[in-house]
Every structure is written in structure tokens, then in C-alpha cells.
ROMAR-893966 format. One record per residue (C-alpha): residue in one letter; x negated, y, z negated. Coordinates in pm, whole numbers, plus 50000, padded with zeros to 5 digits. Example, Ala and Ser with C-alpha at 12.3 -4.5 7.8 and 13.67 -1.06 7.14 Angstrom:
residues 2
A487704955049220/S486334989449286/
END
This chain:
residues 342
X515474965847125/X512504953947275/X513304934847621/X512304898247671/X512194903448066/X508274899348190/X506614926848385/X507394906648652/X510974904548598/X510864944048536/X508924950548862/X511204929549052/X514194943948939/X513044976049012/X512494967949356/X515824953649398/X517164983949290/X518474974548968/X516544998248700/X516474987248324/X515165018648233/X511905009048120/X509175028848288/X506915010648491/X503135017748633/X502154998048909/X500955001149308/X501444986049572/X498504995049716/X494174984749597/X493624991249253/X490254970549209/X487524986348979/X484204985148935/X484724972348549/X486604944548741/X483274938548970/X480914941748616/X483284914748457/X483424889248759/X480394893448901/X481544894949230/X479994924049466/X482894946549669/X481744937350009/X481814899249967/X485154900449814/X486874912350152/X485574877950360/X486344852150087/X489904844949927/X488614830949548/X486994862549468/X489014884849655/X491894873149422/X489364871249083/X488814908349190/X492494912449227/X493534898348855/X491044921648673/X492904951748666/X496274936448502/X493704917748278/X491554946348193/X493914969448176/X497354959248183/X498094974548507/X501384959848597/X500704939248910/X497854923149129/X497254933649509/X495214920749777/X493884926750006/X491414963749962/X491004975650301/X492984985550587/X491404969250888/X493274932650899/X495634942551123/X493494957951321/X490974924151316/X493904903751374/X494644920551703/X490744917251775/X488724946251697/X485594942251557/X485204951951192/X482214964051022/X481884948750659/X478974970250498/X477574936850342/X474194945850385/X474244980350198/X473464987849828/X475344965649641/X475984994349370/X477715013049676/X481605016049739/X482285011150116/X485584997050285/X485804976250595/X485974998650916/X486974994251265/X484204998951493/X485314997551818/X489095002851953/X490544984652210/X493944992252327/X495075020752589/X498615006452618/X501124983252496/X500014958752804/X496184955752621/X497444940552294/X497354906052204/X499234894351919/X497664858251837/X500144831451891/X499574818351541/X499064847451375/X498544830751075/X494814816851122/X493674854051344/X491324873451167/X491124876550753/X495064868150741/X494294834450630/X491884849350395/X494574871050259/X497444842250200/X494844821250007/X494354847449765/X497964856349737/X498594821249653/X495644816449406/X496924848849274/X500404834449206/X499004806549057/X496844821748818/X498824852548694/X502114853048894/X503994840748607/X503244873948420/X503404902148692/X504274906749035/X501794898649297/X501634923749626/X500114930449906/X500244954450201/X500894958750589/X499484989850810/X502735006050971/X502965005051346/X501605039151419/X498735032451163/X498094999351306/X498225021351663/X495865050651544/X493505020551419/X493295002251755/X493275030552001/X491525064152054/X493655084751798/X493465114251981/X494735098052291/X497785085752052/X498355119551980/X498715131752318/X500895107352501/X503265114352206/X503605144152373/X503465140152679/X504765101552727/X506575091452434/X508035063452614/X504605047552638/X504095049052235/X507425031352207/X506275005152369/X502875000952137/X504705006751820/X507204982151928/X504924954351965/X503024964151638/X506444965151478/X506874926351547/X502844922251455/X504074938651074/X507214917551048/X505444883651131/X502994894350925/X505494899450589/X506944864050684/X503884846650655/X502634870250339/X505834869150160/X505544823450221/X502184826050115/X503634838549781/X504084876949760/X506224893849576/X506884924349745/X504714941250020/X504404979850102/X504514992650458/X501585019250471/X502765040350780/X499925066650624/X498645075150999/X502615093351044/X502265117150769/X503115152950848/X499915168150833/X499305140151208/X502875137751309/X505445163951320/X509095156951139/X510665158651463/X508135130951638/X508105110551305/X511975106451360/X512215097851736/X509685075151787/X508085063051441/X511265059951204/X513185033651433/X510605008651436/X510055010051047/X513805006151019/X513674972351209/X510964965351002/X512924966650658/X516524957250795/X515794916150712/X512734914750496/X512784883250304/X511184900250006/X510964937549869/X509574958750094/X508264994549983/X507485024550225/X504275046850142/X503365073250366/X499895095350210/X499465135650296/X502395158750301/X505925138550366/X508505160850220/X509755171550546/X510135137150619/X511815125250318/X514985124250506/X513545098950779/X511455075450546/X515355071850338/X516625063150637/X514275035950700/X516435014250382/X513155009650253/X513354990849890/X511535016449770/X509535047949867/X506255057049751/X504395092249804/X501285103349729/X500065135649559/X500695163349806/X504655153649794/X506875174149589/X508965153149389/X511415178049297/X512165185549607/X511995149649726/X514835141549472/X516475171949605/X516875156249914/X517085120049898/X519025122349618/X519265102349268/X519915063049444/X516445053049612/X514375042049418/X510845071549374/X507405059049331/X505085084249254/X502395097349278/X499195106749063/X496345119249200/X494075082449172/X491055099249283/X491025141849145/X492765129548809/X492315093348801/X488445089048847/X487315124548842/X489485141748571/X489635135548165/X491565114847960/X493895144847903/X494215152348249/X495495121448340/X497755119048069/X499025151148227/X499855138748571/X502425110048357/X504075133348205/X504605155048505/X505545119848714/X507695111248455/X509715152648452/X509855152348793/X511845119548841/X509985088148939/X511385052048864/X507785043048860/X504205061348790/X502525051049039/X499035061349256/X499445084649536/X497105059549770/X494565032749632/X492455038949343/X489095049149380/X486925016149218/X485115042749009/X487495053748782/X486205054548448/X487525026848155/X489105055747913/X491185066448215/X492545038548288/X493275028347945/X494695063047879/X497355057448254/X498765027148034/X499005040147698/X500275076147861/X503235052648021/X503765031647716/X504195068747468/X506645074947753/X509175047247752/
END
């Protein structure tokens, strides 16, 4: 029987937990392409400073392709911005070339150097952001869920400070990193308050600076794990955790964070993942968007479903953002590969 639901309805219901076993493929992360840029016209770099074609970029995939949501913003440098570094935009380079926002210049030592806006809401691109949410719910929000993203408070941390001098007072102060990722922890939950008003469906928490390969399990679980469970203990809307690079020795922690969901990328084993966390939370995971997705065949990424879809995932979803690149016939074949498969 074929369900009536929308994939918006699905997505959302997924997210709350409830599965209707029908397998979904979505991200919660950027997922713009460069057949998306050919078909609006609109240049990468300029869509990261203005909110109408920042959320025209943001419809094309689910239009193009049926991809089953719409996310915005691409980069990883608002919260960052928002706090006052300066960001380099690239909008003077090739306009044939791929290049994300970057911080260029980092400002904190300490807790006591950050300045969280008093109305965060008009600091930075934020206000950029919540107009294209909101155009984005107007224009396709009726058919699939619209989502965005928040850097984690370590992320956020290793974004605005010297990361190497993060690394070492983990050691050898911990006390002092509490105090930074407790401020950043209120930045990220003001942040999903005014994101989720602006018209978001459900936001993922990218804590990808904590991944194992930076911080070890035992750090991750002291000092980053609290904060992210204050962030998703009163969200007002789904939240999902994502954490790139190799997490299965954190799998335990990131369940205890009573994220929504919990999304990992390619290096996680999801076997041993569902081994772990057992068969309640709900698994996103976790193609290779960039080895398969853009640089491998049609077979290849009809491959990495089938291997998503043995190993346990509630959802096939991209181990980080895709790559703009990927080629048309690979992103056709991701949908039809997840359609043969429900």
C-alpha cells in the first residue's frame, strides 16, 4: 500500500522517533550542486551573503533530484562571524571554482574574550540564514522538511581560537574549556530558537571538531558530551547529532547526549555502532558523498545503499556535506538505489 504521508511527514516522523518503515535519503547537512548553480544561475560565493539565492540554491537538489529535504546554510563559519571573526568569502575567485567561507583570523584565548551579541538574531549572516529558511518554507516546505545546521561548542571553539592551544589546555586545564564550551553551548541553543521560529524543521548539531581522530573518548565524555546534552534536553524542534572522522568509540557518549537522531560519517562502523547503541536511536548513515558520491560510478554508489541499508540505518544519508561536483547520474542513481530498496 502506497502511503499518503509527504516526505515531510516521513522525515518528521523519523525524527520523532516514530519509523514507518519507509526508507528515507536525506542530510542534514549542504547538499547544493553545481547542476543546481547551472539551473539558477546563481554563482556559489554570492549565494552565502544573500538569503533569495541562498534558498533558490537550497530547493534545487529536492527539485532536481528528489533529494528528500532542503538545507541552508553551506558553510561552517556563521557561528564563528556571529561571535566576530572575520570571514573570508572567496567572491573574487573563478567563478567556475568551489570554495567555502573561511575564518581568517581567531579571536578568543578564553571564555572571558567572547561576546555573544545581545540580539543574536541580526549578528553576522544569522539574519541571512532565517530569511532563507523562511523563503524556503514558503516555497517547498509543504513537500519536504526544511533544515539547517549549528557548529557544536567545541567546533564553534576550534573555529574561534588557536586549535592547537584548544588542544592543550584540554589537557592541561580542562576547567578553562568548560568554561568556553559553556558559553558556546548557550550561543548553539539561542541559535536553534531563533532557527527553529524562523521556520526549520529540524537542525543538526555538527560537533565534527570532537571526533576521535582530535579528541580522545575519555576527553569527549568529560568535558564535550555534557554541554551537547544541555543542548538537546529542551529543543523545540528535532535536533540531530553528527560528528565526521572516526566516532565509534564514542558511540556510547553521542547516545547519551538524547540526541533525536545520530548521524556518522564514513569512517564509522555501523555494525558495530548498532552493537553498541543498540536497536532504539534512531542511525543516520553514512555514504561516502565525496570517494563514492562525486568521484565513484553509478554502480559504486549504488553499492554504498545497499551496504547502508545491511548494516542498519533508519536513513541513507551523507557522511558530511556533498561535494557540489557530484555528477547528475550519481545523484539520480542515490534516489533510485533508495527507491529499489524500500
Amino acid at each position: 500500500m502506497t502511503s499518503t504521508k509527504t516526505s515531510r511527514e516521513k522525515v518528521l516522523n523519523l525524527l520523532n522517533g516514530k519509523r514507518d518503515g519507509e526508507l528515507l535519503c536525506f542530510s542534514g547537512m549542504g547538499n547544493v550542486t553545481t547542476e543546481g548553480m547551472k539551473e539558477t544561475g546563481i554563482r556559489f560565493a554570492e549565494s552565502h551573503t544573500d538569503a533569495a539565492k541562498m534558498a533558490a540554491l537550497a530547493a534545487t537538489t529536492y527539485k532536481l533530484f528528489g533529494f528528500e529535504c532542503a538545507v541552508a546554510p553551506f558553510d561552517v563559519a556563521i557561528e564563528a562571524e556571529a561571535v566576530g571573526c572575520p570571514i573570508n568569502f572567496y567572491t573574487h575567485v573563478d567563478p567556475q571554482e568551489i570554495l567555502y567561507p573561511t575564518v581568517k583570523g581567531k579571536i578568543v584565548k578564553s571564555a572571558a574574550d567572547i561576546r555573544i551579541p545581545d540580539n543574536l538574531a541580526s549578528a553576522g549572516r544569522v539574519p541571512v540564514v532565517t530569511e532563507a529558511l523562511k523563503l524556503l518554507k514558503r516555497d517547498i516546505g509543504d513537500a519536504v522538511a526544511i533544515g539547517t545546521y549549528i557548529m557544536g561548542p567545541f567546533t564553534i571553539a576550534g573555529q574561534t581560537m588557536e586549535l592547537n592551544d584548544l588542544l592543550k589546555i584540554c589537557l592541561k586545564k580542562p576547567e578553562h574549556v568548560d568554561e568556553i564550551l559553556h558559553v558556546y553551548a548557550g550561543l548553539v541553543i539561542k541559535l536553534v530558537d531563533i532557527y527553529s521560529a524562523a521556520g526549520a524543521d529540524y537542525i543538526t548539531i555538527r560537533e565534527m571538531g570532537a571526533c576521535s581522530d582530535v579528541v580522545r573518548p575519555s576527553l569527549f565524555k568529560k568535558l564535550v558530551e555534557p554541554h551537547l546534552r544541555r543542548i538537546f534536553e529542551s529543543a523545540p524542534v528535532p535536533l540531530v547529532l553528527h560528528i565526521c572522522g572516526k566516532s565509534n568509540g564514542i558511540m556510547d557518549s553521542m547516545n547519551q547526549c538524547r540526541a533525536g537522531a545520530i548521524s556518522v560519517d564514513q569512517k564509522n562502523d555501523l555494525h558495530e555502532t548498532r552493537a553498541t547503541i543498540g536497536p532504539a536511536p534512531i542511525l543516520l548513515g553514512n555514504f561516502d558523498p565525496y570517494n563514492v558520491l562525486v568521484k565513484g560510478t553509478p554502480d559504486d554508489v549504488s553499492r554504498a545503499v545497499e551496504e547502508c541499508v545491511k548494516s542498519g540505518v533508519d536513513a541513507v544519508w551523507p557522511g558530511c556535506d556533498i561535494w557540489p561536483t557530484v555528477p547528475k547520474e550519481n545523484m539520480e542513481t542515490l534516489m533510485q538505489a533508495v527507491k529499489k530498496s524500500r
